[in-house]
N, C-alpha and C positions, 0 to 999 in steps of 0.2 A: 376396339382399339385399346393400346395399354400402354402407357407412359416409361411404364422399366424397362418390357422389351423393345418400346420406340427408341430409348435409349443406347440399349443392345445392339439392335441393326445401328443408328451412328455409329456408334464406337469400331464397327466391323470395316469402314468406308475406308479407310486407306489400305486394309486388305483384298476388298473385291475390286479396287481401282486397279492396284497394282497385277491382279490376276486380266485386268480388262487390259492393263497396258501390254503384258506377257503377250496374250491372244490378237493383239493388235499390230504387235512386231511381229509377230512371225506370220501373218496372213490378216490383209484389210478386212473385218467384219462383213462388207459390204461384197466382198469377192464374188459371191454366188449368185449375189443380184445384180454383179458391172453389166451385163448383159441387156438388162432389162432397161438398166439407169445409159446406157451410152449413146443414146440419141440424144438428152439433157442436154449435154456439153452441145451438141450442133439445134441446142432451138427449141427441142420438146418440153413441156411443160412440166414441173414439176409441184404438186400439191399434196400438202403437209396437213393430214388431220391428226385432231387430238382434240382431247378434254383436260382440263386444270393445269397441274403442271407439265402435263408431256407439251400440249399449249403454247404453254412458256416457252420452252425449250424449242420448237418450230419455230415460236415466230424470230428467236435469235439465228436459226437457220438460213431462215430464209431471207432475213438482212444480208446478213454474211451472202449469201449466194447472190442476192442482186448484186451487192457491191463488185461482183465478179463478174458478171454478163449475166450470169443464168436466170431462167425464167422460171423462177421460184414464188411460192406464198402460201403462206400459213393461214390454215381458215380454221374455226371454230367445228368440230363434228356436228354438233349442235346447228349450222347455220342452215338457214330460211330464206332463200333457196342456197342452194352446193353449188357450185363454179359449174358450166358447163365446161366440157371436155372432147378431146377429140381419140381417136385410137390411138395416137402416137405421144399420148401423155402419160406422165406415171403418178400413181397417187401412193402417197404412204401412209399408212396407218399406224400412230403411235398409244399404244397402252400398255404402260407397266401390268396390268391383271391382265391384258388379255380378252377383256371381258366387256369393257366400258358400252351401256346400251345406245350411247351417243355415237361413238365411233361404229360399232357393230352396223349399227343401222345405217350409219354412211357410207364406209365401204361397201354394203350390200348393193347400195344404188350406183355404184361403180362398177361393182362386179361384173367382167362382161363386157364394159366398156371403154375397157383403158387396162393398161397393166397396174399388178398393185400386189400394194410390199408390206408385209406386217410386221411391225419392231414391238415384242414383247419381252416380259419377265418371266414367262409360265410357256411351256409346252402346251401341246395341242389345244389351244385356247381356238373360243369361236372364232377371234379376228383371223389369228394365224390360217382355220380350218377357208376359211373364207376368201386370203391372199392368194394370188400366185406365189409370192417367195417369203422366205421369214428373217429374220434378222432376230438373232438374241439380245437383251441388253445386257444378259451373264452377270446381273446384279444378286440373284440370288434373294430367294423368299424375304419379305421383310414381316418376323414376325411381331409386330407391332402394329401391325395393319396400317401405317402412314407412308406415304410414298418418298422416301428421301433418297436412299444409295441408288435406288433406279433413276429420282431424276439426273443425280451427277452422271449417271454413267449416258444414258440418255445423250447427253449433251458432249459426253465425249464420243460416245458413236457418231451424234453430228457433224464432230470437227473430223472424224475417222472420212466421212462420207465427202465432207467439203474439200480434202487430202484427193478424194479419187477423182472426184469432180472437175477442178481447177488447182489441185498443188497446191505450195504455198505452208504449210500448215503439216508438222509434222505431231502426227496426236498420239501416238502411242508414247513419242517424250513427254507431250502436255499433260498425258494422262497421269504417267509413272513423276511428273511433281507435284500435279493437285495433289495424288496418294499422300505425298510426303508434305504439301501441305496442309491437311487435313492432320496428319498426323502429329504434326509441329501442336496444331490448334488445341488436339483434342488433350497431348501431353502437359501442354501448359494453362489447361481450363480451370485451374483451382486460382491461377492466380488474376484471371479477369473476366471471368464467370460471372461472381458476384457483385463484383462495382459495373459491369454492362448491364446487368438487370436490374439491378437499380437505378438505372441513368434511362433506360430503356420506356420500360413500363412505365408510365405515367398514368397519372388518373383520366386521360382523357384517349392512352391507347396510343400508339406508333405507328411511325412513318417511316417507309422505307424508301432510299429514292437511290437511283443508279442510272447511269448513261446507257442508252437506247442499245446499243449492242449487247448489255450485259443485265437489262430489264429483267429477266427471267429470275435472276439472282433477287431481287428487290420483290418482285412478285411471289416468290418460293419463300421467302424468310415472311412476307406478310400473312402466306398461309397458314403455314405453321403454325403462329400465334393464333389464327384462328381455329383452325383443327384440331391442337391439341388442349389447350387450355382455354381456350375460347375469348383472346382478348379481342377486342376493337384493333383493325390494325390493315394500314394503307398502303400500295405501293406506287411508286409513281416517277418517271421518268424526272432526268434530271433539269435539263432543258424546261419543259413544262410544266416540272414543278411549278416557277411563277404566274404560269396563267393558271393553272389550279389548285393548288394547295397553299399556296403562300397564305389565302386570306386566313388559314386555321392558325395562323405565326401570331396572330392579334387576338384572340377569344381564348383559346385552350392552352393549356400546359404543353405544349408542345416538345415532342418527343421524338428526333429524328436519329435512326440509323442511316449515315449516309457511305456508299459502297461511289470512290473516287474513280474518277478518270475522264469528267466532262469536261468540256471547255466551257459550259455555263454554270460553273460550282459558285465563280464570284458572286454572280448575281445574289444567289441563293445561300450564301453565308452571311454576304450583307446582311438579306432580310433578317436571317435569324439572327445576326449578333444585334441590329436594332432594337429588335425586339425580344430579346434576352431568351431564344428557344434552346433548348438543350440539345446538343449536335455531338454525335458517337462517330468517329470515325474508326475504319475499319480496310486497312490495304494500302495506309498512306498517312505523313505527315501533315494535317490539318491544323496552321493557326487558329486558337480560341477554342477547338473542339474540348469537350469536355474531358472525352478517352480517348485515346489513339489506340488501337488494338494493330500490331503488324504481325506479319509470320512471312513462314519458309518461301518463296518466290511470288510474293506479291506485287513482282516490277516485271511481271508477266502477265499482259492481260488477259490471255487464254485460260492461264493458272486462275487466275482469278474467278471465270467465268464457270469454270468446274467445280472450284473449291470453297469461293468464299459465301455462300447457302447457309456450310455445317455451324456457323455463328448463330444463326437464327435458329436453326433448326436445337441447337444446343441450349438455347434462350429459352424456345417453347419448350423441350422436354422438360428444364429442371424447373418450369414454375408449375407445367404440368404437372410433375411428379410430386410436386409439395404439396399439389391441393387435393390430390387423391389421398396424401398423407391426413390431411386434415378429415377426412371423411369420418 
């Protein structure tokens, strides 16, 4: 992995968005697999593997799709035992490489017995070789070897797939504004780059916390600090934050990134202003927050959900990049 060109691939993100948005208006990515997925909508089952952040990105899928009737769920590749299934299920396979020995080996025990759909970053990959159908994520190699413009786009194929599924959700416009908000971010990074990183990082590590529909976001920005620079760093629904994380608002420096739109944020501000915790807001006007960070359509929560990652993701590169400096 390499910090300058993990920096590279971000900086590209509002250009392979807006090629995902292009691709997505003139034909639903999913078009070649409606076939396979169109029993879904009347009952069949739908099951979402992944590993890390593709992960992530299911289990927001699959919220979304209960909320709708569909009989969706996001399972870990990794899990002990795998859902049984019946023929008339579909299972989807998500890896940005293609490659991942967790998914590979779950889909295999599928294989055969259910229809199944490989969403990749890479051509002829084992999973793809493995699927009945493929699906691009058209994110384009990240030469930094860290997974970030496949997870946005990931997550916008989702919302592409949720559009065919049950309507409602028009993604190829969600897509073509995260682009531009992504874009907004990365043009004006000089001016709150360095005050979030400083607010951010604490000596005891960050917290990231976001409303269960948009979990994936808080999870993806906690990675990153850990993959790239390797800080201490937690993500944690917002809701929940109080029965789990609140106790560290009393011991540690506390260091929270909080990504809005819960209806249990009071709680959870309370505690920190009690207890004097440092609170970054990001996508919204927060009383007492330390920084307010806003941009290009953050009164959109889908935008949100595509876009607002590249903060974190931009946090971990540049402290990355400084400590390889120090080398």
């Amino acid at each position: 992995m390499d910090p300058v060109l993990f920096g590279q691939d971000i900086g590209r993100t509002p250009e392979t968005l807006k090629t995902l948005a292009s691709a997505t208006r003139e034909e639903n990515p999913w078009q070649e697999a409606a076939r396979v997925l169109s029993g879904v909508r009347d009952g069949r089952r739908l099951v979402l593997l992944g590993m890390g952040s593709s992960h992530f990105a299911n289990s927001v899928l699959a919220m979304r799709l209960q909320a709708e009737g569909i009989h969706a769920i996001a399972v870990l590749a990794s899990a002990d035992p795998l859902p049984a299934v019946d023929a008339s299920d579909v299972v989807i396979a998500v890896s940005a490489s293609g490659g991942s020995a967790e998914t590979l080996a779950a889909i295999g025990a599928f294989a055969g017995r259910c229809s199944t759909i490989a969403v990749t970053n890479t051509g002829d990959s084992a999973i793809e070789s493995a699927c009945d159908v493929h699906v691009s994520i058209l994110a384009d190699k990240e030469e930094g070897g860290v997974a970030c413009r496949s997870f946005a786009h990931t997550l916008g194929l989702h919302l592409a797939l949720e559009g065919l599924l049950v309507g409602g959700v028009n993604a190829a416009d969600v897509i073509d504004r995260a682009a531009d908000a992504c874009a907004d971010l990365l043009a004006r990074r000089d001016e709150w780059l360095a005050p979030m990183t400083e607010l951010l990082l604490g000596p005891d590590g960050t917290a990231v916390v976001a409303p269960a529909r948009r979990l994936s976001s808080a999870q993806q920005s906690a990675l990153m600090l850990r993959e790239g620079p390797r800080l201490p760093a937690i993500a944690c629904e917002t809701g929940d934050w109080s029965h789990i994380d609140v106790y560290l608002t009393k011991t540690t420096d506390y260091r929270l990134l909080l990504l809005p739109g819960s209806i249990w944020e009071p709680q959870l501000l309370d505690w920190c202003q009690q207890r004097k915790s440092t609170v970054v807001a990001l996508g919204a006007d927060i009383p007492d927050a330390a920084y307010v960070l806003r941009y290009a359509g953050d009164q959109v929560d889908e935008v949100r959900l595509v876009s607002e990652a590249i903060v974190g993701e931009l946090v971990a590169q540049d402290r990355w990049a400084k400590q390889e400096a120090r080398r």
